[in-house]
N, C-alpha and C positions, 0 to 999 in steps of 0.2 A: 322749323316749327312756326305754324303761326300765332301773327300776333294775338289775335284771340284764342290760341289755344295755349297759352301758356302758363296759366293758371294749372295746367296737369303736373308743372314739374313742382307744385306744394311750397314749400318753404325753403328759401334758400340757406340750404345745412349741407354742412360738410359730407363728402361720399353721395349727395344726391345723384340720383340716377339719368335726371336732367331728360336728355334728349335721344338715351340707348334705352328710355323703357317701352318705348312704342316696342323697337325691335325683342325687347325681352318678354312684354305682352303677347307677342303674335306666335314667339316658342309657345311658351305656355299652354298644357295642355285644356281643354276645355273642362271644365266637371260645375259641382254644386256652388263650393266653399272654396275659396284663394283664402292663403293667410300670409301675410308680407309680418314675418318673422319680425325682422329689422327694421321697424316700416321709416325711421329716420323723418325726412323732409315729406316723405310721402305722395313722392313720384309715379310709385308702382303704383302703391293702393289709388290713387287718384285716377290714374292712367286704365288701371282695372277696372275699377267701378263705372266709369265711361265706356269700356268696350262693349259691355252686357254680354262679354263670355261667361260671366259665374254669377249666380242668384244671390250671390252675399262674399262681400271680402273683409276681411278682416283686417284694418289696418293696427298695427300692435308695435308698441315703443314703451319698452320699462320707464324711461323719463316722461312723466307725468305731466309735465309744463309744455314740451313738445305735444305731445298729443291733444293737450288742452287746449294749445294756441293754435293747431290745424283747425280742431272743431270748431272753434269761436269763430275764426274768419268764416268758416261755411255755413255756419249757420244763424251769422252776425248776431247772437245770442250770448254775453252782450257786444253791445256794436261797441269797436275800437275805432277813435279818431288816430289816422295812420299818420294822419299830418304833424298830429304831435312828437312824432318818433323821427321827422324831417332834419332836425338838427340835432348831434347830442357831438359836442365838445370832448376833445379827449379825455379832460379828468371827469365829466360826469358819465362816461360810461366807463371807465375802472370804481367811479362808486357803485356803477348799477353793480359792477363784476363783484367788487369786494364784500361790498356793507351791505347790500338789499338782501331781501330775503329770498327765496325763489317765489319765482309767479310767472303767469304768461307775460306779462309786459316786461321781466328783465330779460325773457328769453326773448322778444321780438327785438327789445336794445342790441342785446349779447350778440345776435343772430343777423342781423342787419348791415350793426355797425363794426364788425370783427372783419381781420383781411381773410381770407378765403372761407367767411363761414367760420372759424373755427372758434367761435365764442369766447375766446382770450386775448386776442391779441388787436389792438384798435387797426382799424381799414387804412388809414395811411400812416407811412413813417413820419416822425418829425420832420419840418421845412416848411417850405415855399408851396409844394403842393397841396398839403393840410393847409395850409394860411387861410391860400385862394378859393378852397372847395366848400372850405367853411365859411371864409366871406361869401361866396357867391351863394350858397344856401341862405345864410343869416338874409342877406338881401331879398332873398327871394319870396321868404314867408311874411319876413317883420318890416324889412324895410329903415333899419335904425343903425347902420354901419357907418354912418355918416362919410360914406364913401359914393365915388361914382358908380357905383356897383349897384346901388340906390333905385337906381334907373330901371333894373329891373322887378323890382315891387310891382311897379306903376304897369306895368306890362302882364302881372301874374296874379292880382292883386285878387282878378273877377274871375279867376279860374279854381272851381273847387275841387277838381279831383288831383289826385298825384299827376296822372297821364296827365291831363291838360297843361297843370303849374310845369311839367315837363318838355313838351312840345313846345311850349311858349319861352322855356328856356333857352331850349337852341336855335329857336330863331331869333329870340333877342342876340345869341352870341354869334349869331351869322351877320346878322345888322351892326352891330359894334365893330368887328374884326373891319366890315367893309367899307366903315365911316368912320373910324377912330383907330385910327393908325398907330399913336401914342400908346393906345391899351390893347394892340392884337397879342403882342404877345404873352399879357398875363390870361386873355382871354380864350389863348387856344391853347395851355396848359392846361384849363380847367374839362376841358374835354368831358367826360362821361362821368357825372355822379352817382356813383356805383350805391350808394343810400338809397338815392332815388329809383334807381332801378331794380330793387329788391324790393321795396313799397308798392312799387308800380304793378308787382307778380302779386305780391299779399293780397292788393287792393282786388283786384280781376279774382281771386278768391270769395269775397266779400260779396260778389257781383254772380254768386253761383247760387241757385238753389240747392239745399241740401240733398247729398246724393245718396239718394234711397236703400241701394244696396252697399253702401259702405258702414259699418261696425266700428267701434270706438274699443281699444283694447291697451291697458298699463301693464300688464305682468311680464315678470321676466320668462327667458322662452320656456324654462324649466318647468312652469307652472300651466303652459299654453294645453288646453286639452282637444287633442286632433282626433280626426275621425282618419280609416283606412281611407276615404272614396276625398278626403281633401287632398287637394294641390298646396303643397308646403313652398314657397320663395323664402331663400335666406340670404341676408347681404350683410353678415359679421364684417367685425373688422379684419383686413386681409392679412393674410400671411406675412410675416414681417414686417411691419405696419402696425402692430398692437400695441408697443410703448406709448399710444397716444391714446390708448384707452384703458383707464385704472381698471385693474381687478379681470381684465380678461383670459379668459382659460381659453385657449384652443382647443388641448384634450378633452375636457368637458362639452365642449360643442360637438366633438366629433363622436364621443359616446353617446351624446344625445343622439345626434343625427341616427346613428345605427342602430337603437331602441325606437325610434318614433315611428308608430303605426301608418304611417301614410305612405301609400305605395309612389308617388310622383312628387319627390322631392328634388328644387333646384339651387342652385347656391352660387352666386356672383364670386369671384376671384381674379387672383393674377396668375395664380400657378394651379398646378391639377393638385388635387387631394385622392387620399385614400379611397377607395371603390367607385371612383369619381368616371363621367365620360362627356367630352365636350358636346355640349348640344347647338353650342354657335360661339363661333369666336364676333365678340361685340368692336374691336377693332381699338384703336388708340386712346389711350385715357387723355380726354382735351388737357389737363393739367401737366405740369413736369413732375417728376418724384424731387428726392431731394440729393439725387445724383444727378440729375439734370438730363436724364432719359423717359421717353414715355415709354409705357408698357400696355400690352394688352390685354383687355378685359377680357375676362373669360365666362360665358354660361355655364354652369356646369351640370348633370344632372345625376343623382345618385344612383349606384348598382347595388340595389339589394342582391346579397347571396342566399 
């Protein structure tokens, strides 16, 4: 993908559909109305609303704060300073986790600074590597670490966007590694701050005019009201995989599914389901599971009887 176009893959949330929703778009059958059931990080709906296959999509996520902080970045209403979300120390984002109340800023924290997206767990483990990433951050905004890390303030100091304070990082630590021998190696540990790189996609949102045919939707799916002539996309939690989402029902999805009037319904998976038919196998999930094997993603598309 390119680098300009990566604002489609939305918010970096856990199960985003990342860089298979081009390929999932282009399934997709043409008509009026898309509705991205699950709309999550809001990849599809992103990715749909740019193709101008459907006159209106619906992007829809019962979490209210998720869908709050997509619109806010796209239609900078109101504008968020993303630079302030550039450092958050381990205990002040288990405060944002524990003691705040919901809002879109705990969910850009939660969201941001969690290791794989998964809004609980902080982005790096205790050590040496949290030390350095956060010194090398601390330096980068404020400049008060009273370290030689210091050095790069001075270098980022006139740059206002995230991309820029970015780009000017890595060449500071290509200049460092290649004149300061003493410090390559804490230097090329710090490798890729993956904060920064999740700001860097929010921001390039920020930088979008609002997209005309996309729709703003909270309900749970149960409530969603479809028409026969809409195209349904669903991307629940998968099959075995649901311990990590309180209160979900499989059966109840799958009764829905088989009640809902919409003739062209599709459904992201690992495995086939009931009246189910592959419409494209999407290929290797970039992630490991937690067997330590990828699997592969499935289209699926339902067979009404």
């Amino acid at each position: 993908m390119k680098q300009s176009e990566k604002w489609k893959r939305g918010l970096p949330y856990v199960g985003n559909k990342g860089k298979k929703a081009e390929k999932i778009i282009d399934i997709l059958p043409t008509g009026n109305r898309l509705i991205d059931v699950f709309g999550g990080g809001g990849s599809i709906s992103l990715t749909a609303a740019s193709s101008g296959k459907w006159d209106e999509v619906i992007y829809n996520d019962r979490r209210k704060t998720v869908v709050g902080l997509l619109k806010t970045l796209l239609t900078d209403e109101p504008h968020l300073d993303l630079t302030k979300y550039a450092y958050v120390p381990r205990d002040e984002f288990f405060d944002w986790r524990d003691n705040r109340p919901d809002s879109i800023e705990r969910t850009l924290v939660l969201t941001v600074w969690s290791f794989s997206n998964n809004m609980s767990d902080y982005l790096w483990g205790r050590g040496q590597t949290e030390d350095n990433k956060l010194l090398a951050t601390r330096a980068m905004f404020y400049g008060d670490t009273d370290t030689w890390s210091d050095s790069l303030f001075t270098v980022t100091r006139n740059k206002q966007s995230i991309a820029e304070k970015y780009m000017a990082y890595h060449k500071w630590r290509r200049e460092v590694m290649n004149t300061h021998g003493s410090q390559a190696g804490e230097i090329e540990r710090l490798a890729q701050l993956e904060q920064l790189e999740r700001l860097q996609q929010l921001s390039q949102l920020q930088q979008m005019q609002q997209l005309e045919r996309l729709e703003y939707s909270t309900l749970d799916y149960h409530d969603l009201i479809i028409q026969p002539d809409d195209i349904v996309y669903c991307d629940p939690p998968y099959v075995n995989t649901s311990k990590d989402y309180g209160g979900w029902d499989p059966d109840a999805f799958y009764a829905w599914i088989a009640t809902c009037p919409a003739k062209q319904i599709y459904i992201s998976e690992y495995t086939m389901l009931p009246h189910t038919e592959v419409a494209i196998n999407l290929g290797k999930k970039h992630s490991m599971t937690a067997v330590g094997t990828q699997r592969e993603e499935l289209l699926l598309k339902y067979v009404k009887e």
